[in-house]
N, C-alpha and C positions, 0 to 999 in steps of 0.2 A: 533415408537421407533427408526429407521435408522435415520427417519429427524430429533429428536431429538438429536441423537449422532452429525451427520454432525453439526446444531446447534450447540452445544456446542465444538464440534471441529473449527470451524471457531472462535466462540467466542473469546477460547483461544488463538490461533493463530493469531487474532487479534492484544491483547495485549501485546502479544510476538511481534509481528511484530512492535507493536510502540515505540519500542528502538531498533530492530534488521532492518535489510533493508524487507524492503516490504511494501505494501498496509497496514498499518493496519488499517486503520479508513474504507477501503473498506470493511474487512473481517469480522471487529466485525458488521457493519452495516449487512455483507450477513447474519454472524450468527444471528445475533436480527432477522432480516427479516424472520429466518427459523424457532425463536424457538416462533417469536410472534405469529405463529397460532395456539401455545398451551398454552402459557402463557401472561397473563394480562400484566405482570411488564415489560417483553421485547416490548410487543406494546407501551409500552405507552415510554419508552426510544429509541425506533426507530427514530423519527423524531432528537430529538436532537440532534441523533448521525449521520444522514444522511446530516442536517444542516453544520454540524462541518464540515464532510468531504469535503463537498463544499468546505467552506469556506476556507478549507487547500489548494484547489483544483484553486481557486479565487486567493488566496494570492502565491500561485507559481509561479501567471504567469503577478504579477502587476509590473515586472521589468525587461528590459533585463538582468541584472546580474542572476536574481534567474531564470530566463527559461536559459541563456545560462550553470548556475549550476544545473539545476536541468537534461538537458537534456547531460548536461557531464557525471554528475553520474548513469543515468540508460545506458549511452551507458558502462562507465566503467564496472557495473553488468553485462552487455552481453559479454561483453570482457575477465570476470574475467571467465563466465559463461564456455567460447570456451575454455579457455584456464583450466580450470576444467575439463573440458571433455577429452579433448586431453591429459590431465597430463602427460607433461614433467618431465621428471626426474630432481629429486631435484638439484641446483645450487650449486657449490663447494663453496659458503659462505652460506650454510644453514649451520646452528650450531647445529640443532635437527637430530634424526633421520630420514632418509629416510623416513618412516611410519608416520609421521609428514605432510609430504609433500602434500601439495591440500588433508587432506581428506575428505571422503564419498564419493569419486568418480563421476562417473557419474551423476547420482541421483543428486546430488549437484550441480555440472554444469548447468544440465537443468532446478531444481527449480530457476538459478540466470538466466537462459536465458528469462525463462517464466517470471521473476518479473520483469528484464528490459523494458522486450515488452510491456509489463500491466504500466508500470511507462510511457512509452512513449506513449503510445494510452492515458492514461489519461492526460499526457502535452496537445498532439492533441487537446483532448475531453473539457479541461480547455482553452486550450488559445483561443478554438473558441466562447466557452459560454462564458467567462468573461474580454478575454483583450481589452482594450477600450473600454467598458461599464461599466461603472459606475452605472447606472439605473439595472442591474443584479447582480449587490455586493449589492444594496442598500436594494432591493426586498430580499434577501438571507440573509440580515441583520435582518433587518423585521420578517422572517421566523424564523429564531434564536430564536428573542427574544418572540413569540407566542407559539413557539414548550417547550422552559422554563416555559414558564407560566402554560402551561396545562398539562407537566409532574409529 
């Protein structure tokens, strides 16, 4: 029943995360991954979805421009993250109330410090597996389209 919860917690959080900042092709993958030891439908969409994330994982880091973007913006999340934590008092051009200012506090700060970190171990984790290899995008292509077939 728990690994079920966590499963579908990660699931959804997933989703959320693929419009919001975060891992999210990570997260619905860890949730499939938890909830595939009880259900058929999640096993058989794990691959696909594991595929993809690569793939999003490949295509990050096929250019300096998008590594030198993408590791701007997880450093910017760890930045937004300290500066969350720390929350300074609101700026004399805030237009909102005070109570406005950086909320959720804490808590908030360290989920954007911990997604930064996890953003850049996986830059790391991608640009060693796939930049300048072409023969490991190809292979992950391949796998793409096998893991479609039998889903």
């Amino acid at each position: 029943m728990t690994l079920e919860v966590v499963g579908w917690l990660l699931v959804v959080a997933g989703i959320a995360a693929l419009v919001l900042p975060g891992p999210g092709l990570l997260m619905l993958f860890g949730g499939l991954a938890v909830l595939s030891q009880q259900y058929e439908w999640a096993e058989r969409r794990l691959d696909p979805v594991k595929y993809r994330a690569l793939k999003g994982a490949a295509e990050s880091v096929e250019t300096p421009l998008r590594i030198l973007l993408s590791t701007s913006g997880a450093l910017l999340l760890v930045a937004a993250g300290v500066l969350w934590s720390i929350k300074p008092d609101a700026p004399s051009w805030w237009a909102f109330s005070d109570s406005w200012w950086l909320p959720g506090g804490i808590a908030t700060g360290i989920t954007q410090i911990v997604s930064g970190i996890v953003a850049l171990a996986l830059l790391v984790y991608s640009y060693r597996r796939f930049h300048g290899k072409p023969e490991a995008v190809a292979a992950l292509e391949r796998d793409i389209d096998r893991a479609d077939r039998s889903a």
